[in-house]
PyMOL CGO cylinders between C-alpha atoms (Angstrom):
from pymol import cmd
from pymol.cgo import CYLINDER

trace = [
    CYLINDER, 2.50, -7.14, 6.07, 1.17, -3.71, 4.72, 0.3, 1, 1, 1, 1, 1, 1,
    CYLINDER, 1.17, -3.71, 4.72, 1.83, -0.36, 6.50, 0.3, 1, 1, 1, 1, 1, 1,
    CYLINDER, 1.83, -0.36, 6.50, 0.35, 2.70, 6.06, 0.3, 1, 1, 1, 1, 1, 1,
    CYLINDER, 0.35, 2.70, 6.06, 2.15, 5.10, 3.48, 0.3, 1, 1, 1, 1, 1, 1,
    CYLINDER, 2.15, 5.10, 3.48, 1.79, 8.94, 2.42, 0.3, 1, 1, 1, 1, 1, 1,
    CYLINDER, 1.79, 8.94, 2.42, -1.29, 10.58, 1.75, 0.3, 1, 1, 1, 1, 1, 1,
    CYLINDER, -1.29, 10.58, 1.75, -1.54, 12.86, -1.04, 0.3, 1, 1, 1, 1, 1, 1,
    CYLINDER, -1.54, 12.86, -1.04, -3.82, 15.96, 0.14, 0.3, 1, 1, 1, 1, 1, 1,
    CYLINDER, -3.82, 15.96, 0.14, -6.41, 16.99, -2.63, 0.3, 1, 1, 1, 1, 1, 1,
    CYLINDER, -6.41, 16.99, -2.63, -9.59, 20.03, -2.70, 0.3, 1, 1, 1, 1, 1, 1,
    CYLINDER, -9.59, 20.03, -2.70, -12.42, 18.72, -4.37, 0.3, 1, 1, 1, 1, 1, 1,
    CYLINDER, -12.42, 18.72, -4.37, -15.29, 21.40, -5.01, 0.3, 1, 1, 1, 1, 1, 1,
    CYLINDER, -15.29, 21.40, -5.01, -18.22, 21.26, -2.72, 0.3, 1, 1, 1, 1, 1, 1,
    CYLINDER, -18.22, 21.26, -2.72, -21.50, 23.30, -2.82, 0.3, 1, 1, 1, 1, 1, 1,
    CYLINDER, -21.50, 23.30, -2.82, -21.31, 27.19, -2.26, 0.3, 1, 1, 1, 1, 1, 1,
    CYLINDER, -21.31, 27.19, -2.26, -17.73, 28.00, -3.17, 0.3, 1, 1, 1, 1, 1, 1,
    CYLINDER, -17.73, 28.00, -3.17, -16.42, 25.86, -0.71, 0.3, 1, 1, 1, 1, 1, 1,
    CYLINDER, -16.42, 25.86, -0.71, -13.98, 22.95, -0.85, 0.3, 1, 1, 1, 1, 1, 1,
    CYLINDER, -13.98, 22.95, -0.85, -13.27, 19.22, -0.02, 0.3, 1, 1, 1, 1, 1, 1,
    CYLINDER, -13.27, 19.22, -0.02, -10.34, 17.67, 1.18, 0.3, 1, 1, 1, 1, 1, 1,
    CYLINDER, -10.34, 17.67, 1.18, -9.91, 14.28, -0.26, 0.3, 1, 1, 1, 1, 1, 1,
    CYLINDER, -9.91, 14.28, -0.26, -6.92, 12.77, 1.19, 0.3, 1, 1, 1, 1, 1, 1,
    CYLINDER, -6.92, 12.77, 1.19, -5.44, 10.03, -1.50, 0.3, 1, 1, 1, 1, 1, 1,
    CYLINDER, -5.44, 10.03, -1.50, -4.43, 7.23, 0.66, 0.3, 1, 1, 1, 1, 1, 1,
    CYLINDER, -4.43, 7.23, 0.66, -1.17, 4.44, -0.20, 0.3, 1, 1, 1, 1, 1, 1,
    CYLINDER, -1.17, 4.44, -0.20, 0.41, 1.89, 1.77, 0.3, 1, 1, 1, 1, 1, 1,
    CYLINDER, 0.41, 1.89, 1.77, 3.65, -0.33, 1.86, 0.3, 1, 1, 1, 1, 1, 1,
    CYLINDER, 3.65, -0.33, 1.86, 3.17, -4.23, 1.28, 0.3, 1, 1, 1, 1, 1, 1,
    CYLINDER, 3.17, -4.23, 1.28, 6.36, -6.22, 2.44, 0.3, 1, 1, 1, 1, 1, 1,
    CYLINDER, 6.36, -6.22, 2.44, 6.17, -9.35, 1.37, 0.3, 1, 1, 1, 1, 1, 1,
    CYLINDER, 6.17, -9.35, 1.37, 8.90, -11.81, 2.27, 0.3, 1, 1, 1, 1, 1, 1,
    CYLINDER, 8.90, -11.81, 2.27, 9.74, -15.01, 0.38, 0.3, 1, 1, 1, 1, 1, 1,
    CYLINDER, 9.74, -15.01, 0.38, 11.78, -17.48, 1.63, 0.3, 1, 1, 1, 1, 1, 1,
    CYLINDER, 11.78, -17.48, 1.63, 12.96, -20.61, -0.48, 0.3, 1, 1, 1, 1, 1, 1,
    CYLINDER, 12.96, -20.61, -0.48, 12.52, -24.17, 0.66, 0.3, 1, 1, 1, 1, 1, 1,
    CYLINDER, 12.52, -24.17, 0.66, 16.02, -26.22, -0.24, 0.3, 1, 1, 1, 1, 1, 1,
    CYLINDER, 16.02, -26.22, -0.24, 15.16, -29.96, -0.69, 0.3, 1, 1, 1, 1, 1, 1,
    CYLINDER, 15.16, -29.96, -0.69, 17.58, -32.44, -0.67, 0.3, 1, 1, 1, 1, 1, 1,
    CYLINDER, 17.58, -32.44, -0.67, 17.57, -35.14, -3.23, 0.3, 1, 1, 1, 1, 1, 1,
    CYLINDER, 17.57, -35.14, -3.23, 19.20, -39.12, -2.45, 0.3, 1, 1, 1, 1, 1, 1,
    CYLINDER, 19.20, -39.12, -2.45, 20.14, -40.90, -5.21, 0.3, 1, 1, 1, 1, 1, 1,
    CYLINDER, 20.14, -40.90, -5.21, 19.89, -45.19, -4.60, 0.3, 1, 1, 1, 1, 1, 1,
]
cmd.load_cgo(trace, "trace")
C-alpha cells in the first residue's frame, strides 16, 4: 500500500525576477509480509 507523505516546498527561479514553487513530493510504502508455516510428515 503507499500513502502520500510530506512535501518539501522549494522556489525555483523563473523568468523576470520571479519564482517557482516546486513542491518535492514522498510517500509511505507499507508492505506487509506474512510467513507461510508448512508442516512436514515423516513415513
Amino acid at each position: 500500500m503507499v500513502d502520500g507523505g510530506r512535501q518539501l516546498k522549494r522556489l525555483r527561479p523563473a523568468p523576470q525576477g520571479r519564482g517557482y514553487r516546486i513542491r518535492k513530493r514522498s510517500n509511505h510504502v507499507t508492505l506487509i509480509v506474512d510467513s507461510k508455516s508448512t508442516e512436514t510428515t515423516q513415513n
